[in-house]
C-alpha positions as a LaTeX table, in Angstrom:
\begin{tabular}{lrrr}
\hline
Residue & $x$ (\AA) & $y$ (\AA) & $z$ (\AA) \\
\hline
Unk1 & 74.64 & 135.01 & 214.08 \\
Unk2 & 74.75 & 135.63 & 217.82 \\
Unk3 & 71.41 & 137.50 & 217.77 \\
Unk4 & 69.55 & 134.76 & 215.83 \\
Unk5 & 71.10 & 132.08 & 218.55 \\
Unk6 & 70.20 & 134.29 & 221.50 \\
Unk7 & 66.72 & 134.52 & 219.60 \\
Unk8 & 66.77 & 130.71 & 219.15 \\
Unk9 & 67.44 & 130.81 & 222.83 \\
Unk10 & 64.60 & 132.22 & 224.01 \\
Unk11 & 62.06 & 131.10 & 221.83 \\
Unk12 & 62.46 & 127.99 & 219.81 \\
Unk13 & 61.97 & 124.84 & 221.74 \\
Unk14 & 64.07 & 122.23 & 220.07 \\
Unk15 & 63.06 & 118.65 & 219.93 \\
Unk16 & 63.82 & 116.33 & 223.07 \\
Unk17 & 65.98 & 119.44 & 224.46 \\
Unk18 & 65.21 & 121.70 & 227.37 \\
Unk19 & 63.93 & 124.73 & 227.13 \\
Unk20 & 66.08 & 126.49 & 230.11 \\
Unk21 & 69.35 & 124.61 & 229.68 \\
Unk22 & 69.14 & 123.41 & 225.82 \\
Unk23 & 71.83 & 121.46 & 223.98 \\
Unk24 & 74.34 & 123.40 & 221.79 \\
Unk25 & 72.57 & 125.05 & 218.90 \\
Unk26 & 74.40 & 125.79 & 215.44 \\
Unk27 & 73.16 & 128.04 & 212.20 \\
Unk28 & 72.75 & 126.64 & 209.02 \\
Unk29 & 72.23 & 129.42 & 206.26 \\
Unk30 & 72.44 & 126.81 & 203.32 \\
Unk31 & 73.27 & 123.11 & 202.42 \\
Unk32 & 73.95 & 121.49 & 199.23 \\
Unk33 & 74.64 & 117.73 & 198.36 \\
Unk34 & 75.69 & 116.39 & 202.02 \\
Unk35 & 77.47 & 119.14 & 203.59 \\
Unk36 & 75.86 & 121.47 & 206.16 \\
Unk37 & 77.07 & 125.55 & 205.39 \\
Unk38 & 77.06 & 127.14 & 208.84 \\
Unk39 & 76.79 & 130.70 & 209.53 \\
Unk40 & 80.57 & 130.55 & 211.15 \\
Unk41 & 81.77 & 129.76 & 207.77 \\
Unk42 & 82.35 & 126.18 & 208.69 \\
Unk43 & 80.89 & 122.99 & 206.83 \\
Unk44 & 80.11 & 119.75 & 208.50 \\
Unk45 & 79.39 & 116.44 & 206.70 \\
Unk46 & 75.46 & 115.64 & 207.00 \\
Unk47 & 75.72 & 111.83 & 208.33 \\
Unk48 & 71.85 & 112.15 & 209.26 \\
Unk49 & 70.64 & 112.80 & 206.25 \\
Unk50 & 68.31 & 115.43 & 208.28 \\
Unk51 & 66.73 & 112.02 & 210.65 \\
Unk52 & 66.96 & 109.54 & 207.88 \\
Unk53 & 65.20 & 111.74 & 205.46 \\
Unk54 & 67.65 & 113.41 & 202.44 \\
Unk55 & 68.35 & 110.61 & 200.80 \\
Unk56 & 69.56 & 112.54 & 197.55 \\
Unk57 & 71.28 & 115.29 & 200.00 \\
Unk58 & 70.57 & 118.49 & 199.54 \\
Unk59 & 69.65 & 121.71 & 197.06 \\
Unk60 & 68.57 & 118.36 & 194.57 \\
Unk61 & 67.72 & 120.21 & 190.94 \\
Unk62 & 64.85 & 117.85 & 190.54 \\
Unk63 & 62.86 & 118.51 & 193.51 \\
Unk64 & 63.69 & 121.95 & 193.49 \\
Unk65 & 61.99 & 121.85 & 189.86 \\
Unk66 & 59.52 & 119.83 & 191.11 \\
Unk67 & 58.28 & 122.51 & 193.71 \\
Unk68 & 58.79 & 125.31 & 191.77 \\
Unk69 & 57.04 & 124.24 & 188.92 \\
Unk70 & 53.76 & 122.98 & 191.41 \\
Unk71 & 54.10 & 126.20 & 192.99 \\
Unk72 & 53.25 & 127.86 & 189.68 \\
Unk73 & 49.71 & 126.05 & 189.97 \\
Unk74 & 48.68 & 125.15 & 192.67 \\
Unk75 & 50.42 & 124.62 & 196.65 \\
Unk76 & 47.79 & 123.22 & 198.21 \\
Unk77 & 43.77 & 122.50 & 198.06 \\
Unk78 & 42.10 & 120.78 & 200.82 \\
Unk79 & 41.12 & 116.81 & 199.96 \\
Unk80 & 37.67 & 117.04 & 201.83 \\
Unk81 & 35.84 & 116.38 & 198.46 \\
Unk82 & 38.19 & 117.56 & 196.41 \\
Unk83 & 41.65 & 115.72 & 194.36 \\
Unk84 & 44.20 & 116.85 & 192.45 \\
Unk85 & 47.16 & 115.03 & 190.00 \\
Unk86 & 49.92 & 114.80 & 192.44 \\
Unk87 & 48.11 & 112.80 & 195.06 \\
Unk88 & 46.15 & 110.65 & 192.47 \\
Unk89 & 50.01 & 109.68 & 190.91 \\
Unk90 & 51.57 & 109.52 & 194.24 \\
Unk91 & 48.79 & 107.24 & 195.28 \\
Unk92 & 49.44 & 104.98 & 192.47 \\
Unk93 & 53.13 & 104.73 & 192.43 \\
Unk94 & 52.73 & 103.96 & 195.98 \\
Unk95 & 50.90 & 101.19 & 195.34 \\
Unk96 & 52.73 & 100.05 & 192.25 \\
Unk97 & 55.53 & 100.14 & 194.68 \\
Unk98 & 54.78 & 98.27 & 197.54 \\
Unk99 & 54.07 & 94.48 & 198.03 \\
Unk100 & 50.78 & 93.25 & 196.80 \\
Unk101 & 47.98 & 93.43 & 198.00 \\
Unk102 & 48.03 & 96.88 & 199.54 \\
Unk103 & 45.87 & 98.85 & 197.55 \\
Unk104 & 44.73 & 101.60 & 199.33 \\
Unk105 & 46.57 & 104.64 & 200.16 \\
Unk106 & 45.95 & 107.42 & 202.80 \\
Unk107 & 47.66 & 110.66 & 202.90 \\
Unk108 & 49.02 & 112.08 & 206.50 \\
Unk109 & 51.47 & 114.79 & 207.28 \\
Unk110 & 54.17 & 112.91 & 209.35 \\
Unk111 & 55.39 & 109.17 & 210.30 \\
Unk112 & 53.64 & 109.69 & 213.84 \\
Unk113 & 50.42 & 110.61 & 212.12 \\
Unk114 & 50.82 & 107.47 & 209.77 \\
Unk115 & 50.84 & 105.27 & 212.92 \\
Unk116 & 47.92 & 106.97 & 214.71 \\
Unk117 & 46.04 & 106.11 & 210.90 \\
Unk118 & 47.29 & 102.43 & 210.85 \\
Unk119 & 45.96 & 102.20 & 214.40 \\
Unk120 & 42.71 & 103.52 & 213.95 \\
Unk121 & 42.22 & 101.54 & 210.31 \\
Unk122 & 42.87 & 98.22 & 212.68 \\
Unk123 & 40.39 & 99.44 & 215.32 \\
Unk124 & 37.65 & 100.46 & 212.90 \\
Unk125 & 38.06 & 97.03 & 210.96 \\
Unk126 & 37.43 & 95.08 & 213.47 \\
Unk127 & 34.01 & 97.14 & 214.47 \\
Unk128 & 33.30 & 96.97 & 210.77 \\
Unk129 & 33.57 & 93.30 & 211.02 \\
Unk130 & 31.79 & 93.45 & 213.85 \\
Unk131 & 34.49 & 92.25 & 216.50 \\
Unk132 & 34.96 & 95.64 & 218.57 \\
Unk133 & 36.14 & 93.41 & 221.11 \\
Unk134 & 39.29 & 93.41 & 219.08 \\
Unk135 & 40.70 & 96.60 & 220.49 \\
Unk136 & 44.21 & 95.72 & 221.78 \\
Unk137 & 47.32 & 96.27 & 219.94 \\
Unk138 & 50.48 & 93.87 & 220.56 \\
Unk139 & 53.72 & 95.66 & 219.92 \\
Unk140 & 57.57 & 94.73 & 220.37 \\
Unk141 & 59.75 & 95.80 & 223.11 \\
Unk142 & 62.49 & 98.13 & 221.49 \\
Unk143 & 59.91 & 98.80 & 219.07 \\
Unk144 & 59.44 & 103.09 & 217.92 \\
Unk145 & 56.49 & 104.27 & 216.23 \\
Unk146 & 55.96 & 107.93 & 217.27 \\
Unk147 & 55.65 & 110.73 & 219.22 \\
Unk148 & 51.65 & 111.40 & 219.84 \\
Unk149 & 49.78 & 108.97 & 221.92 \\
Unk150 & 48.42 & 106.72 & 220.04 \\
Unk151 & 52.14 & 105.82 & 218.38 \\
Unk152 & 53.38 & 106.19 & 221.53 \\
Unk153 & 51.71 & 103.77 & 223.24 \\
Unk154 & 53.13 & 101.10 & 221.28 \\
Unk155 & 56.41 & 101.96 & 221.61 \\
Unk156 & 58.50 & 100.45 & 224.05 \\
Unk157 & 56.89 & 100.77 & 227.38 \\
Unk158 & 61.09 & 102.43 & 228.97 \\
Unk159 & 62.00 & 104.16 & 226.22 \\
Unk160 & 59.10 & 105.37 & 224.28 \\
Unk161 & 58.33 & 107.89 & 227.72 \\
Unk162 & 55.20 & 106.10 & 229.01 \\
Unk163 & 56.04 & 106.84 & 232.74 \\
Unk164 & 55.46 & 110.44 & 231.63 \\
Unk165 & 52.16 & 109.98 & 230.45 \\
Unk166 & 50.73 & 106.96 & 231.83 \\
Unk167 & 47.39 & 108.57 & 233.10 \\
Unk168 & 46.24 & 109.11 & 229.47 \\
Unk169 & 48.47 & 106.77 & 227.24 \\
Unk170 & 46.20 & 103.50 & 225.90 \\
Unk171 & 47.35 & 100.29 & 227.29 \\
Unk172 & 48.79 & 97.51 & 225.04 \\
Unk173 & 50.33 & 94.81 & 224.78 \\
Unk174 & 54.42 & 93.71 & 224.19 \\
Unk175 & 56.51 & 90.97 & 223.17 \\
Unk176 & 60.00 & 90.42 & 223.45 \\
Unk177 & 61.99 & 91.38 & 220.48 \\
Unk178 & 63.45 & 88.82 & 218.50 \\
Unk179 & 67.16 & 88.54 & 219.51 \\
Unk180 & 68.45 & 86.67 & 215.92 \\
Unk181 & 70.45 & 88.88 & 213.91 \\
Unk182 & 69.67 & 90.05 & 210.21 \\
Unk183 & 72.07 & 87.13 & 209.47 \\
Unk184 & 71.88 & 84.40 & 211.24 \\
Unk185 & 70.00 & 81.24 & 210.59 \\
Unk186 & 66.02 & 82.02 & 211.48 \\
Unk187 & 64.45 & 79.66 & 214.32 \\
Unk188 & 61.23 & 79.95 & 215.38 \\
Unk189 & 61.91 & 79.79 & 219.15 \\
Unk190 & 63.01 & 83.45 & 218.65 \\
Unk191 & 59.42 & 84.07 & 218.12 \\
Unk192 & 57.95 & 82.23 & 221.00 \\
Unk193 & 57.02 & 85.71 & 222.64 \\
Unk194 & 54.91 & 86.95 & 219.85 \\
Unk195 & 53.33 & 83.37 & 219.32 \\
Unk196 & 52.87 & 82.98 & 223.21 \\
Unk197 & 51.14 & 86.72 & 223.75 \\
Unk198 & 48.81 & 85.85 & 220.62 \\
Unk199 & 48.08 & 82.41 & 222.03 \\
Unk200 & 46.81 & 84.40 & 225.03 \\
Unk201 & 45.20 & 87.63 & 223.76 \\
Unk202 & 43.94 & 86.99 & 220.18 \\
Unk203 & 40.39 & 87.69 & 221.07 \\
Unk204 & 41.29 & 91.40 & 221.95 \\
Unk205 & 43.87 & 92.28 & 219.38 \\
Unk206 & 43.43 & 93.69 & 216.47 \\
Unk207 & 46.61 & 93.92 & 215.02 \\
Unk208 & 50.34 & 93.47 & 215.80 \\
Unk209 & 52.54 & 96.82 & 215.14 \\
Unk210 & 56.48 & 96.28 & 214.34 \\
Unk211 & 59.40 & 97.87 & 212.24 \\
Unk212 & 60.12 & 95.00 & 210.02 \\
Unk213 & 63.91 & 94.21 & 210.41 \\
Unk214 & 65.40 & 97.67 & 212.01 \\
Unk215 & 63.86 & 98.62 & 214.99 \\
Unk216 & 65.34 & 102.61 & 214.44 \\
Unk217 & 64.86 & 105.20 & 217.24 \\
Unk218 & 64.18 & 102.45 & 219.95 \\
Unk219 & 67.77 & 101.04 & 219.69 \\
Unk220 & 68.86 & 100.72 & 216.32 \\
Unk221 & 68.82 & 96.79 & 216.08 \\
Unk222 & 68.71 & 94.70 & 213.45 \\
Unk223 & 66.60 & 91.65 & 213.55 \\
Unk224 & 66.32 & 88.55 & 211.12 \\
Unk225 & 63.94 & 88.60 & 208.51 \\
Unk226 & 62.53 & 85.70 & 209.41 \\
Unk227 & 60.51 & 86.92 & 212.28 \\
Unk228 & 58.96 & 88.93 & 209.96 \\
Unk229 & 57.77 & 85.73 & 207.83 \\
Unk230 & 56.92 & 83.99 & 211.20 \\
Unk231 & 54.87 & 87.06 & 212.54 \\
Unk232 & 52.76 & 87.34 & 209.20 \\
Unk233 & 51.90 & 83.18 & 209.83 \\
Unk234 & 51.05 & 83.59 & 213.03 \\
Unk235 & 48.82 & 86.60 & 212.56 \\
Unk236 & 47.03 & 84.79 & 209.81 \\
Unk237 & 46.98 & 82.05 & 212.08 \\
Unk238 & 44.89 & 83.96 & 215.22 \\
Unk239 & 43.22 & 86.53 & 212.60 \\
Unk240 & 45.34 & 89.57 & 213.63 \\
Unk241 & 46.24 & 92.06 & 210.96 \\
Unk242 & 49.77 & 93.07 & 210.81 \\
Unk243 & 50.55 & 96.57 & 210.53 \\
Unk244 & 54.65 & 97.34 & 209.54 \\
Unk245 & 55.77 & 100.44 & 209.89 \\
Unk246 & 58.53 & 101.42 & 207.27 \\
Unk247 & 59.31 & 105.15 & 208.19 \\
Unk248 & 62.46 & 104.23 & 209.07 \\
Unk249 & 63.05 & 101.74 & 206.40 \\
Unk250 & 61.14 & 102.47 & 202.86 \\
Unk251 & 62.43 & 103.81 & 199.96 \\
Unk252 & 65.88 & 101.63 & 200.05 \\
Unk253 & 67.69 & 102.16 & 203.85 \\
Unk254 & 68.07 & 98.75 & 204.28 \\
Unk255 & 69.13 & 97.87 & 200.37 \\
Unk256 & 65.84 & 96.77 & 199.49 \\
Unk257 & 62.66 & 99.61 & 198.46 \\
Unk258 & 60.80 & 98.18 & 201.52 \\
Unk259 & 62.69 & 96.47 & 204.24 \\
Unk260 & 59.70 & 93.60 & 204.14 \\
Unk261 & 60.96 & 92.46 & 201.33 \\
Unk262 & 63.77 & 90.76 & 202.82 \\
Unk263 & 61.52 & 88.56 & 204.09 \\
Unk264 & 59.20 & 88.10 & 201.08 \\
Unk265 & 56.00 & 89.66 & 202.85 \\
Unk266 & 53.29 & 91.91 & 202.98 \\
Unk267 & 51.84 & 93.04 & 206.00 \\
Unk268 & 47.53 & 94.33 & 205.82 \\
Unk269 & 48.73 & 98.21 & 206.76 \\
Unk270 & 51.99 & 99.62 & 205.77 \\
Unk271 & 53.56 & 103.06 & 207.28 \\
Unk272 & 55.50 & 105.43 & 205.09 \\
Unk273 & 57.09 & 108.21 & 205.76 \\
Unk274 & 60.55 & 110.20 & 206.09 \\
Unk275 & 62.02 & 109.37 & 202.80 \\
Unk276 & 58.99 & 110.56 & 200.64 \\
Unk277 & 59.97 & 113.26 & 199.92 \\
Unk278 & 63.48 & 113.09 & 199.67 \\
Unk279 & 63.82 & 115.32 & 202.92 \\
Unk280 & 62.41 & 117.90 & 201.31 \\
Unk281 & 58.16 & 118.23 & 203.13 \\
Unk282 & 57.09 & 116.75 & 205.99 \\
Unk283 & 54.68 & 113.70 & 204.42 \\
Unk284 & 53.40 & 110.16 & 205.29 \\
Unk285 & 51.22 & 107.57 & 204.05 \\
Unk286 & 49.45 & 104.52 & 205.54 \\
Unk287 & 48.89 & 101.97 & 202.74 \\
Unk288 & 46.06 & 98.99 & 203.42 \\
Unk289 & 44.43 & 96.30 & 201.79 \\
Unk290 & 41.27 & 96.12 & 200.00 \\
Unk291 & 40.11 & 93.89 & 203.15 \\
Unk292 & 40.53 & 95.86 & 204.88 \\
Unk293 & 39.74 & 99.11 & 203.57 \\
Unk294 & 36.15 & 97.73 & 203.33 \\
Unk295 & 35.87 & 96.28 & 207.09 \\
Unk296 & 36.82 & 99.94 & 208.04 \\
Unk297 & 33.91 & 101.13 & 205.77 \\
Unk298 & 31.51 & 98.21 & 206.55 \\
Unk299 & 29.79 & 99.12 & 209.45 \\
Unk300 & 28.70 & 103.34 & 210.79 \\
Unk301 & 30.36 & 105.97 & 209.94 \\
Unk302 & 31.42 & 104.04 & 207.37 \\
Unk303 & 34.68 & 106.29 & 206.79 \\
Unk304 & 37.97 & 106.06 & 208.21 \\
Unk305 & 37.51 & 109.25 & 211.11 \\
Unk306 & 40.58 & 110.86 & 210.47 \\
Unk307 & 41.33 & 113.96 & 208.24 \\
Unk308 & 44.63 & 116.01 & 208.59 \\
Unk309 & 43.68 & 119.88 & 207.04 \\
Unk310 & 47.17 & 119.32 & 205.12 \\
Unk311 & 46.90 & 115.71 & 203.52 \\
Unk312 & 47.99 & 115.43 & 200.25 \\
Unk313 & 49.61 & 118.89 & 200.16 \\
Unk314 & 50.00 & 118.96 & 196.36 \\
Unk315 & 53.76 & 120.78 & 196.60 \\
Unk316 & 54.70 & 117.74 & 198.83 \\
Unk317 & 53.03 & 115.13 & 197.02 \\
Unk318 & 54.72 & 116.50 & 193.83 \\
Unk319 & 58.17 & 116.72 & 195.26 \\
Unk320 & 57.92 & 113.16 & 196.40 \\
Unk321 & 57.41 & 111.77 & 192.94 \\
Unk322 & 60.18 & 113.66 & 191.71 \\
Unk323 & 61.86 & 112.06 & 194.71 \\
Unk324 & 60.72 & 108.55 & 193.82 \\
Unk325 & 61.58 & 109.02 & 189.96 \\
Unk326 & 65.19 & 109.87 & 190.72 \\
Unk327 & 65.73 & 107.18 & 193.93 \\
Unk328 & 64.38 & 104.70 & 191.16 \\
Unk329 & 66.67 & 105.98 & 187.82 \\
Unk330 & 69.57 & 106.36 & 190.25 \\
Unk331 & 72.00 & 103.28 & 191.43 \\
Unk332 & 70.84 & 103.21 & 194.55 \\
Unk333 & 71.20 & 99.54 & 195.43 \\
Unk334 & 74.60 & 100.02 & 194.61 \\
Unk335 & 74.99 & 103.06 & 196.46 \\
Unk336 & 73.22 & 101.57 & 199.43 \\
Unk337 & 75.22 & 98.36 & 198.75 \\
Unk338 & 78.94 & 100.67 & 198.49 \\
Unk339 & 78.14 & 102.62 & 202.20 \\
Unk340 & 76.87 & 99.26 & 204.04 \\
Unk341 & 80.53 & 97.55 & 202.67 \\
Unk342 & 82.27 & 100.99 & 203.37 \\
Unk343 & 80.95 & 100.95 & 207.13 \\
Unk344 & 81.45 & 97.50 & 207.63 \\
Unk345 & 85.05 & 98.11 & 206.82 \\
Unk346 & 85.58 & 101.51 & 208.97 \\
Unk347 & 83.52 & 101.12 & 211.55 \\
Unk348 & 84.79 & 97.51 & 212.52 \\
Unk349 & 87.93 & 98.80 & 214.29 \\
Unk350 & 85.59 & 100.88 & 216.93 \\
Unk351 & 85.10 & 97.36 & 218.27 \\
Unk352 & 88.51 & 97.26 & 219.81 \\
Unk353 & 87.76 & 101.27 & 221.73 \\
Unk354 & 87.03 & 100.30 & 225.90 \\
Unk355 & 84.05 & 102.26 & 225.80 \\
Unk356 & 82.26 & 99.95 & 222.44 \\
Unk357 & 79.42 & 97.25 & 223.33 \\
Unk358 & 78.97 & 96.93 & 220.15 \\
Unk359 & 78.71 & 97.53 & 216.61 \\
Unk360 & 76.59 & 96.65 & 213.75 \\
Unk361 & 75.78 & 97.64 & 210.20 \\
Unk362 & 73.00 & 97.27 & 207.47 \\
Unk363 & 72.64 & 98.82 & 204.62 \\
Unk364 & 72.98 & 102.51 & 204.75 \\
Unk365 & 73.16 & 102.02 & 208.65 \\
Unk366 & 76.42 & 101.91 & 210.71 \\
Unk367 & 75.78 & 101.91 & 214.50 \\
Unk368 & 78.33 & 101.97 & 217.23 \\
Unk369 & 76.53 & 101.38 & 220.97 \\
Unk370 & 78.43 & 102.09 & 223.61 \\
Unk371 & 78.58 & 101.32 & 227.34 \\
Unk372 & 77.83 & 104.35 & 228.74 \\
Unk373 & 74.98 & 106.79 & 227.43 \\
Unk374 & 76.80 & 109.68 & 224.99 \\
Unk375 & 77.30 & 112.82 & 226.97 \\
Unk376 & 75.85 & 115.29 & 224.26 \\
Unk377 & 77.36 & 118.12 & 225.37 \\
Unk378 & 80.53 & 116.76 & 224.63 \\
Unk379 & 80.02 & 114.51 & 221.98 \\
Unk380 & 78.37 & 116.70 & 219.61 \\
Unk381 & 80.68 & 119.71 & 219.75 \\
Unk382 & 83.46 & 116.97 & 219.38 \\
Unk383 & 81.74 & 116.11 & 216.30 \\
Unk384 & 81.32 & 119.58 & 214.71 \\
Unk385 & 84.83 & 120.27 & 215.40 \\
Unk386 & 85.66 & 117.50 & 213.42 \\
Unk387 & 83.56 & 118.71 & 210.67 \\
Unk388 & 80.81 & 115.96 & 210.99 \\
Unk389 & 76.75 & 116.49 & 211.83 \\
Unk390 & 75.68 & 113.33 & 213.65 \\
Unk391 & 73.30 & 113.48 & 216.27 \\
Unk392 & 73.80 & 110.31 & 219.01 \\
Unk393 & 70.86 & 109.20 & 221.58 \\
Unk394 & 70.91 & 107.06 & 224.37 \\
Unk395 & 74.02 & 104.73 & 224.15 \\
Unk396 & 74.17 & 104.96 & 220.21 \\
Unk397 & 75.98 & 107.24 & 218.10 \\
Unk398 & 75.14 & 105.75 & 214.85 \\
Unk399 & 75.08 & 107.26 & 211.03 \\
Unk400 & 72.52 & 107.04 & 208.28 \\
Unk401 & 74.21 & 109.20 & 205.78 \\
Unk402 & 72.51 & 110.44 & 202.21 \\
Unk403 & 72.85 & 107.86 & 199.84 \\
Unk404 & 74.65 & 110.19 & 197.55 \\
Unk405 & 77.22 & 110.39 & 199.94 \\
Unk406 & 81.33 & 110.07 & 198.39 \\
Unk407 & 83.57 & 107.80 & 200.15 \\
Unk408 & 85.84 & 110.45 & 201.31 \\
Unk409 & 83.16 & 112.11 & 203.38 \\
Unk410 & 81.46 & 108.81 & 204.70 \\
Unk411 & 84.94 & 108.28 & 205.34 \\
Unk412 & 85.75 & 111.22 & 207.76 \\
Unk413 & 82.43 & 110.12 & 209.24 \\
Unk414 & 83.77 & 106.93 & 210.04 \\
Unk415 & 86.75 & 108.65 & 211.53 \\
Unk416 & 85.19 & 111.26 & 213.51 \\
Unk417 & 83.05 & 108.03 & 215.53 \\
Unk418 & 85.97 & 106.37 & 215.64 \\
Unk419 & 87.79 & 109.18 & 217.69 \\
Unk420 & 84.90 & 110.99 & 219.43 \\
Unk421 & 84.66 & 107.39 & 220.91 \\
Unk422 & 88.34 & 107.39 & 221.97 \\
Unk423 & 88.57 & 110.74 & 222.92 \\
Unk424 & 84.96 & 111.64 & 224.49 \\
Unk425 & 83.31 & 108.43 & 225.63 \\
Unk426 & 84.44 & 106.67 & 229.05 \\
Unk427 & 84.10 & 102.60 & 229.10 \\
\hline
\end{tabular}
């Protein structure tokens, strides 16, 4: 174990860590259902779910079948003129999935890839309709979309890095985010940003970009659902597509399949990712309308230009049917349901710790934000000692366990916030 951490050392570059001075760094030689097996010996409690995405846990029989049997025939053949069964069904449930009238589905490797498609589907719509004036995108503030430039110019303008790369990031636009809780009565005043920005700009934008509900890595807030209803009639309103991006949020987080279904609505371009697969391949998907599908394809090339060399991996596109077939036969609203009650309960007391600004909880979310950002080289460790993988950012240290999770374990989750907060974090 110490050589392959001194290896790790000097050659893997973990993500948003240093390279010369990097964050503590701990083995894992196998996991199973929602524990973490580390090469120590110890196990720690997965409340990530691996960044959202192991929704049935770990070592899952049915997408282990699932690859290994896809394996057998075929892992991957490029989709430049050619198709295969597991995209062609994925691509359908997708769309028998998600809100009508998305119709049209486009295979990508990751949730920051999705983004950069939804982005350039909006831009080439609005040439195909022949409005390439309409080149501006308006996003939230808080908002996260991704970690390549296009996404990342439409996250939040502090904490989506664009002081790093200003000289080459695209310039949008950005309302304020709606401040009305998941829920509390809607009023349309809490949109007055959005509606005031479209007012102003609609001639230049082509779309307006926004995690529908739960804004995730910007902050981890939870907004009401009617800004979502009151975004979709204002863009209809200035003719502005909306583009949601459920990465974050599809496949049940939030206690419904898509979290725009709280709020009854479908947006023109919807972002999947994470989830997919069940945790299992990296895979995405940008669903759009028929609309607009053929303004993209109305005017030269008359394609959508984009074409990752992996799309549609067939071992990925068959493990996240399997995924989808066992999320849908499984209780998971009452799972989901069971963890959002369960946190509610547990977490509530962090409220009264000095060093708590707050604390909310949806669905299979629990987040505590504190006053101070976490100091992750003493939170973390504090964690593992405890038995518990969580991994904080900013001022959050938040869970979004499997759903499979037992109430023990999201129990000693609960309990190793609650006094890693007491014990680590100053007020």
């Amino acid at each position: 174990m110490d050589e392959l951490l001194a290896l790790d050392r000097a050659h893997v570059w973990h993500p948003y860590d240093s390279a010369t001075s990097p964050l503590s760094t701990y083995v894992v030689e196998s996991a199973e259902g929602v524990r973490l097996r580390l090469a120590s010996g110890a196990e720690l409690i997965d409340g990530m779910a691996s960044w959202w995405a192991a929704i049935h846990g770990y070592r899952v029989p049915e997408l282990n079948r699932a690859l290994t049997e896809q394996a057998a025939r075929m892992t991957h053949v490029m989709l430049g003129g050619l198709t295969h069964e597991p995209v062609v069904r994925l691509c359908e449930r997708l769309v028998q999935l998600s809100p009508e009238p998305l119709t049209k589905v486009f295979m990508s490797d990751s949730g920051s890839v999705a983004v950069e498609v939804a982005i350039k589907m909006a831009l080439q719509y609005w040439q195909g309709r022949g409005r390439p004036d309409k080149g501006k995108l308006l996003a939230l503030r808080g908002g996260y979309h991704g970690d390549t430039l296009g996404a990342m110019s439409v996250c939040d303008p502090v904490t989506g890095m664009h002081s790093l790369f200003r000289s080459i990031l695209p310039s949008q636009l950005f309302a304020e985010a709606p401040t009305i809780g998941f829920r509390e009565p809607w009023r349309d005043a809490d949109a007055a940003s959005l509606e005031a920005t479209l007012d102003e700009h609609e001639r230049e934008l082509a779309a307006v970009v926004f995690e529908p509900v739960v804004q995730g890595a910007g902050g981890m807030r939870f907004h009401s659902p009617g800004f979502v209803r009151r975004a979709r009639e204002l863009c209809d309103r200035h003719g502005v597509l909306l583009v949601l991006d459920e990465i974050a949020t599809g496949f049940g987080r939030t206690g419904r399949l898509f979290a725009c279904e709280h709020a009854a609505v479908a947006p023109d371009i919807l972002c999947v990712g994470k989830a997919l697969t069940g945790g299992t391949l990296s895979l995405a998907a940008t669903l759009c309308t028929e609309e607009v599908a053929s303004g993209v394809c109305a005017a030269a090339p008359h394609a959508l230009m984009h074409g990752p060399t992996f799309m549609g991996n067939a071992l990925a596109c068959a493990v996240a049917l399997a995924s989808i077939d066992l999320l849908l036969a499984s209780p998971w609203r009452e799972r989901v349901a069971r963890i959002e009650a369960q946190l509610e309960r547990e977490l509530s007391k962090c409220r009264a710790l000095p060093a708590v600004a707050d604390v909310r909880v949806l669905g299979a979310i629990g987040v505590v934000e504190l006053r101070r950002p976490v100091d992750m080289r003493v939170v973390v460790p504090a964690l593992v000692q405890r038995g518990v993988w969580l991994r904080p950012f900013g001022k959050l240290l938040y869970t979004m366990p499997p759903f499979v999770i037992e109430e023990a374990d999201l129990h000693a989750v609960t309990e190793a916030i609650f006094d890693v907060v007491r014990d680590s974090c100053s007020p």
